[in-house]
Residue frames as qw, qx, qy, qz and C-alpha x, y, z in Angstrom:
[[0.777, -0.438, -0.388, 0.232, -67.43, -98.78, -134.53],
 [0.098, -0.875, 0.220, -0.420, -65.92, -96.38, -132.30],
 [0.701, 0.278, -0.529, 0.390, -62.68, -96.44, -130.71],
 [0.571, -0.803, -0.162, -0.052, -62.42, -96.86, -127.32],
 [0.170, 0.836, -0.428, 0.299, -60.07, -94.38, -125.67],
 [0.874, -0.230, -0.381, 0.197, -57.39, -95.78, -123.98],
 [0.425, -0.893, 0.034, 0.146, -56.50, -94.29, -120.67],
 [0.391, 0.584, -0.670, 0.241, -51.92, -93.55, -120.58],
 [0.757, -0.036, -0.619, 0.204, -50.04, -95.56, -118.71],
 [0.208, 0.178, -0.489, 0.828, -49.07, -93.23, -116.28],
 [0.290, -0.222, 0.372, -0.853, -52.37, -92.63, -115.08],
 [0.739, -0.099, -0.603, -0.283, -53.33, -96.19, -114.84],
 [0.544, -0.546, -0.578, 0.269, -54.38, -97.85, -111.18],
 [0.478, -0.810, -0.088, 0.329, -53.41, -96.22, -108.18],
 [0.108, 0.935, -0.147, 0.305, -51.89, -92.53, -108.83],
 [0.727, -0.018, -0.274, 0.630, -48.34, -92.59, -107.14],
 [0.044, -0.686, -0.067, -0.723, -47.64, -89.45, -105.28],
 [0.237, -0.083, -0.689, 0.680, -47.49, -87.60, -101.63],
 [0.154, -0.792, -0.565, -0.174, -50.25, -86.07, -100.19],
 [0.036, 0.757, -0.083, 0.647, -50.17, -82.67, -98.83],
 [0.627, -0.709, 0.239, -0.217, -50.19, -84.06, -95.20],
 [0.909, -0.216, 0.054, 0.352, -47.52, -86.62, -95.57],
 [0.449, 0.627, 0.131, 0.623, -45.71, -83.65, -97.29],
 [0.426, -0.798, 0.166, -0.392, -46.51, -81.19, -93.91],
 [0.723, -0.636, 0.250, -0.103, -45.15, -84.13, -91.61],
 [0.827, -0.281, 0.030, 0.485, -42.20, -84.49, -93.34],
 [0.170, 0.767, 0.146, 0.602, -41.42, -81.10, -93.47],
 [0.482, -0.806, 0.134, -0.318, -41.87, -80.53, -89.88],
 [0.895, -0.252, 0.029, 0.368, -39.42, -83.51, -89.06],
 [0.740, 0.346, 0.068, 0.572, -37.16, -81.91, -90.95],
 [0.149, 0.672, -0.142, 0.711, -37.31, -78.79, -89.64],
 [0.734, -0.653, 0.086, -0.166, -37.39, -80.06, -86.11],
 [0.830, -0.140, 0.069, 0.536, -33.97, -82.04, -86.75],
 [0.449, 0.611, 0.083, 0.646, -32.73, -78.62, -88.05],
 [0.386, -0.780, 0.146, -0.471, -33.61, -76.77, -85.01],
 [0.867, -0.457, 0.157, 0.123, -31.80, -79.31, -82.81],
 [0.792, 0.138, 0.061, 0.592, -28.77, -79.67, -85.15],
 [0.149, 0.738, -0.136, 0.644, -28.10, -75.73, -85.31],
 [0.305, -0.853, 0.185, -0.381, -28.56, -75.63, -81.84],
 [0.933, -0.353, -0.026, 0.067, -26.16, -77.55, -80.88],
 [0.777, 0.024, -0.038, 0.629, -23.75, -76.51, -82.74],
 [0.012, -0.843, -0.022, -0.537, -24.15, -73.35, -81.86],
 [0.571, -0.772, 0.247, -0.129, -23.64, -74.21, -78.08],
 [0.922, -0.116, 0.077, 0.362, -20.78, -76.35, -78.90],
 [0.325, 0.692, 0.110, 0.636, -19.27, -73.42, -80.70],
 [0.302, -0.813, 0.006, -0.498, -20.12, -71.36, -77.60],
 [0.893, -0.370, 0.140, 0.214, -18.09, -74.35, -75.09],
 [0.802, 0.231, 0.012, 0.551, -15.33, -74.37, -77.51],
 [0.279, 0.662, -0.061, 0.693, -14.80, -70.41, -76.78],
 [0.688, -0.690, 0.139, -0.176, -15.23, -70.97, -73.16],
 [0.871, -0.083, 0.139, 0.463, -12.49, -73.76, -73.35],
 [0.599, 0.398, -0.081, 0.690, -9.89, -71.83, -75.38],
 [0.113, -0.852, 0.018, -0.511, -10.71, -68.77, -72.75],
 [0.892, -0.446, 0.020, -0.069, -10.01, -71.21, -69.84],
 [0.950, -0.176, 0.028, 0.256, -7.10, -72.30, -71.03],
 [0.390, 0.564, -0.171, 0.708, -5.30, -69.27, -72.25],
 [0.305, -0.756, 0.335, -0.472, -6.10, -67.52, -68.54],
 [0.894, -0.356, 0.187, 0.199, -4.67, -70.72, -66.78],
 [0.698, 0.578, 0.021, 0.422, -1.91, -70.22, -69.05],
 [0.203, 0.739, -0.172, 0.619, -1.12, -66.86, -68.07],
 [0.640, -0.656, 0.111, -0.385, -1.65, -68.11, -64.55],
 [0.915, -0.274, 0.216, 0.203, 0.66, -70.85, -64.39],
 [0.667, 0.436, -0.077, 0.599, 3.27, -69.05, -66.56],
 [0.265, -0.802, 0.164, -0.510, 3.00, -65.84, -63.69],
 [0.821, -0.520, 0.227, -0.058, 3.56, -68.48, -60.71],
 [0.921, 0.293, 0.023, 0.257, 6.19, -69.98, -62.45],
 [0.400, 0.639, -0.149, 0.640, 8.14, -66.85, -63.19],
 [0.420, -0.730, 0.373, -0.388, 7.87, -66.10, -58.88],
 [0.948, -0.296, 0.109, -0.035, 8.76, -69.14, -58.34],
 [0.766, 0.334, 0.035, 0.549, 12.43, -68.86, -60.19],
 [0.281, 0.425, -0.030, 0.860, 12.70, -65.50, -59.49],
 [0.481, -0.621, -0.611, 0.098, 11.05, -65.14, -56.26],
 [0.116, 0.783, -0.018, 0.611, 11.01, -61.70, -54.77],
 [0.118, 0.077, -0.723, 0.677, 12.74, -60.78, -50.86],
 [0.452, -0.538, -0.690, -0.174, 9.54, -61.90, -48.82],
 [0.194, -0.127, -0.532, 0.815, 9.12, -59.30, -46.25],
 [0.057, 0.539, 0.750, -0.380, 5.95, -58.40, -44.59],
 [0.316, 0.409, -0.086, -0.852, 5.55, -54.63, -46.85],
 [0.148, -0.020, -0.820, -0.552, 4.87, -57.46, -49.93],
 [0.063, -0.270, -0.891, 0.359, 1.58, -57.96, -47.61],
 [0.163, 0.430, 0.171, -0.871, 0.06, -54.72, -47.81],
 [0.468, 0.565, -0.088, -0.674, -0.82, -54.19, -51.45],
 [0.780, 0.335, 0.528, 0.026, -1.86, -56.16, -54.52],
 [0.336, -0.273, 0.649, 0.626, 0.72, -56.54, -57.31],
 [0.631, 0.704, 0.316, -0.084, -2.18, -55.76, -60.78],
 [0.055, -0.489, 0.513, 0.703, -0.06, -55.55, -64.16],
 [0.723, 0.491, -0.076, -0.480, -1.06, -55.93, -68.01],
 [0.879, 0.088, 0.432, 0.183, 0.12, -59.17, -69.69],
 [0.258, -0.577, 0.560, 0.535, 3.06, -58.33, -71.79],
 [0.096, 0.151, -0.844, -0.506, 1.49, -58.69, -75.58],
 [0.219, -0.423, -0.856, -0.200, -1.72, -58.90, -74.54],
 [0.089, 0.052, -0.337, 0.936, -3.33, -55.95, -72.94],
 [0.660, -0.402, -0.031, -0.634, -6.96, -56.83, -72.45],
 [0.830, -0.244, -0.457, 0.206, -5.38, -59.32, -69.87],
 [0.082, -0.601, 0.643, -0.467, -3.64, -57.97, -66.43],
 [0.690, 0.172, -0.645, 0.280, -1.97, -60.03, -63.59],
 [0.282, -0.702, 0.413, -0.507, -2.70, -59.11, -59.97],
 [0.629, 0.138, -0.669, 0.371, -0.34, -61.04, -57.58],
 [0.442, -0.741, 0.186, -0.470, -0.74, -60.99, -53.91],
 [0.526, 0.258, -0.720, 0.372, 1.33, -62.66, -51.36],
 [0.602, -0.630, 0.058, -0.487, 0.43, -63.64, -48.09],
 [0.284, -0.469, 0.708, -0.445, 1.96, -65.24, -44.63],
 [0.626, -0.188, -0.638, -0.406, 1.84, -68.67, -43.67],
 [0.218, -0.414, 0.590, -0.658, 0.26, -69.42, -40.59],
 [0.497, -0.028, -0.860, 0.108, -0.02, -72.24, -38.63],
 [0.470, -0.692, -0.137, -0.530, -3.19, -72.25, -36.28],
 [0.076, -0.320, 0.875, -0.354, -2.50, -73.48, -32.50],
 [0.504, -0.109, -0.823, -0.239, -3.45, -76.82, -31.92],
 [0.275, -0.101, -0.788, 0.541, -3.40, -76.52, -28.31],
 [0.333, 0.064, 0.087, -0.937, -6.26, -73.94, -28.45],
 [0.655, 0.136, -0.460, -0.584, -8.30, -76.22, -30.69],
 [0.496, -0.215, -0.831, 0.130, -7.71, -79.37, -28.71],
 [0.111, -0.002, -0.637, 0.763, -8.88, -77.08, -25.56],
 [0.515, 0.101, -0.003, -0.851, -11.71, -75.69, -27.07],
 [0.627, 0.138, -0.715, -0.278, -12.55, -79.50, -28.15],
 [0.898, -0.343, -0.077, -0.265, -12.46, -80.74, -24.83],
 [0.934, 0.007, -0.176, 0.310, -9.02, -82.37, -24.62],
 [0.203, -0.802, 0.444, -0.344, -6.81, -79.88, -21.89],
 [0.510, 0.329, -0.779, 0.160, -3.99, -82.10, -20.90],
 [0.814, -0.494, -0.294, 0.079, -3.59, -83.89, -16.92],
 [0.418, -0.831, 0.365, -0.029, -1.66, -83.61, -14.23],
 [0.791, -0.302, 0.505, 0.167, 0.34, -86.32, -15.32],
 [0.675, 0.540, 0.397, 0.308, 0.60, -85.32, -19.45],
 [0.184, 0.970, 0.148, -0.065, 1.87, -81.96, -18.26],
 [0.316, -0.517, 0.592, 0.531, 5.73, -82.38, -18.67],
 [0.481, -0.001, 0.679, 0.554, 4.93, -83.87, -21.64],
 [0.083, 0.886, 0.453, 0.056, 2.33, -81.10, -22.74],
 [0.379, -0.807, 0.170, 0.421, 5.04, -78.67, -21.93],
 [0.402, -0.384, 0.589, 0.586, 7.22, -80.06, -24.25],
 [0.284, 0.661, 0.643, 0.265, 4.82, -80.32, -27.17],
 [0.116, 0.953, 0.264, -0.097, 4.16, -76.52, -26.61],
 [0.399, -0.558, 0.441, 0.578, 8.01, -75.81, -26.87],
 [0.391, -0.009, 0.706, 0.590, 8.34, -77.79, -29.98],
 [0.409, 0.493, 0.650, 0.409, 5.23, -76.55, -31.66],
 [0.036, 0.951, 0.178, -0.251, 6.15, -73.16, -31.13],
 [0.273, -0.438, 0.655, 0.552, 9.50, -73.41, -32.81],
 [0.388, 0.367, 0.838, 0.116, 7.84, -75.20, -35.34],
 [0.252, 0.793, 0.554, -0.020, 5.32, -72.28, -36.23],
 [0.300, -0.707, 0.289, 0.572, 8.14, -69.74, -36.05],
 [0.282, -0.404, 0.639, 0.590, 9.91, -71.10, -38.17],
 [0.316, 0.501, 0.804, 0.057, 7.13, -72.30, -40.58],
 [0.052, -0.880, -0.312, 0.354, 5.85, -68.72, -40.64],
 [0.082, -0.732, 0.361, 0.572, 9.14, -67.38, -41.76],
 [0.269, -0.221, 0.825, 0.446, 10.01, -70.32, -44.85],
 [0.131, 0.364, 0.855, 0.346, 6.86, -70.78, -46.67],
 [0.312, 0.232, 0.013, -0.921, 4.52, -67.92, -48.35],
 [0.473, 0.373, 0.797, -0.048, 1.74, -67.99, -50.28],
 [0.121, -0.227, 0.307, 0.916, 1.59, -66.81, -53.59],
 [0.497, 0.507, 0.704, 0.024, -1.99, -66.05, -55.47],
 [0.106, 0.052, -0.499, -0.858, -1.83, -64.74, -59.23],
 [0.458, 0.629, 0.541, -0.318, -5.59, -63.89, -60.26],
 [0.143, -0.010, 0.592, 0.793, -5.59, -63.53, -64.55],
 [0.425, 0.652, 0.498, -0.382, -8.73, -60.98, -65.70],
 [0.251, 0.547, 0.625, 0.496, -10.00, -60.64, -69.06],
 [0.049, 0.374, 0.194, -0.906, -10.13, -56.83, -68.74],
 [0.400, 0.051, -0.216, -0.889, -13.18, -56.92, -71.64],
 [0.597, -0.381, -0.571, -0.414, -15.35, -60.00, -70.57],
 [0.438, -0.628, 0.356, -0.536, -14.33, -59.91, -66.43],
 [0.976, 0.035, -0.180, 0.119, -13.34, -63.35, -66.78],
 [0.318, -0.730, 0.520, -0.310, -11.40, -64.48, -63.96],
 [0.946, -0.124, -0.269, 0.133, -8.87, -67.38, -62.77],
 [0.100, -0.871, 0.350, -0.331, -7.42, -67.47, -59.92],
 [0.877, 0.195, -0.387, 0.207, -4.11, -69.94, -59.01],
 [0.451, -0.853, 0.226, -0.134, -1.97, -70.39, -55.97],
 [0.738, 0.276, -0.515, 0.337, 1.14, -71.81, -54.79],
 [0.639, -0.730, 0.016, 0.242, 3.37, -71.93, -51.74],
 [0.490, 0.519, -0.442, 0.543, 7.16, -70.63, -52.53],
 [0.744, -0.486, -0.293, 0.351, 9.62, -70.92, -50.28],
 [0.086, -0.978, 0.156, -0.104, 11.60, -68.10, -48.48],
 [0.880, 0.112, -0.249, 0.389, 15.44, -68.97, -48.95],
 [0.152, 0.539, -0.334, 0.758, 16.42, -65.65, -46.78],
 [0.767, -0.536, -0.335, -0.113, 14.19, -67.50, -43.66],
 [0.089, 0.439, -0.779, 0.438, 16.65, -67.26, -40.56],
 [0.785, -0.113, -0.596, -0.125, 15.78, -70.40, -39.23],
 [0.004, -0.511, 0.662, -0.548, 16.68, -70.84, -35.72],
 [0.615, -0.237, -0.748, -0.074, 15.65, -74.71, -33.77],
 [0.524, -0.596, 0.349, -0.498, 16.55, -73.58, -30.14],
 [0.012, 0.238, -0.825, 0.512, 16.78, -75.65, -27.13],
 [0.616, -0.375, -0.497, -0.483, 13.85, -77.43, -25.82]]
């Protein structure tokens, strides 16, 4: 009698196992979540070095205003002309250019004229006086309050922020008048 072979176990019923396509399609998932995950963090990577640039030229911008503001230079019209440009102290692919400028106070009375609204015959004493006071007013305005703008560049990517203020002019000669 002859012996009948018997099969192993392992390669009894159904074969276990991937196929070559269920193998391909996960493969591709995987290498589709891979392509998303790199790029992300790549641009996050690329934000974070935007941020830390941001905040170091605000930095240098709000430590500049700071230092005019304490130490405010005599405000006189030459300060108009030209733009203030220095390197950052300790940091020389960074300069500082400071300009200063007048403040100036438009006329209302133009704008209400040009608007339609030119006083009466009866509003003009008090239209008079309005033009008294809000020429004292602008005078004196004019003389007490600059404007100060600090612009920090990145002298090797051209990155730029630029930061105002108002400072006041404690050498103003003030003067109210008479009305």
């Amino acid at each position: 009698m002859a012996k009948r072979q018997v099969a192993p176990k392992f390669l009894k019923g159904n074969q276990s196992g991937f196929t070559l396509m269920e193998v391909m399609i996960a493969i591709a998932i995987f290498a589709i979540f891979s392509t998303v995950f790199v790029t992300g963090f790549g641009y996050n990577l690329l934000d974070s070095g935007n941020l830390k640039e941001d905040i170091l030229l605000k930095d240098f911008a709000e430590n500049k205003i700071n230092d005019i503001i304490t130490n405010p230079p005599t405000l006189a019209d030459s300060l108009t002309l030209t733009k203030e440009t220095k390197d950052i102290e300790n940091n020389p692919n960074y300069q500082t250019i400071v300009e200063y400028k007048k403040f100036f106070v438009p006329d209302m009375t133009k704008i209400a004229e040009t608007a339609g609204e030119s006083p009466t015959d009866e509003d003009n004493q008090q239209a008079a006086m309005e033009k008294r006071i809000f020429a004292v007013f602008k005078e004196n305005m004019e003389k007490m309050i600059w404007q100060v703008e600090v612009t920090v560049k990145n002298k090797t990517t051209s990155k730029t922020l630029v930061l105002d203020a108002w400072i006041y002019n404690p050498a103003a000669d003030v003067k109210i008048g008479t009305f």
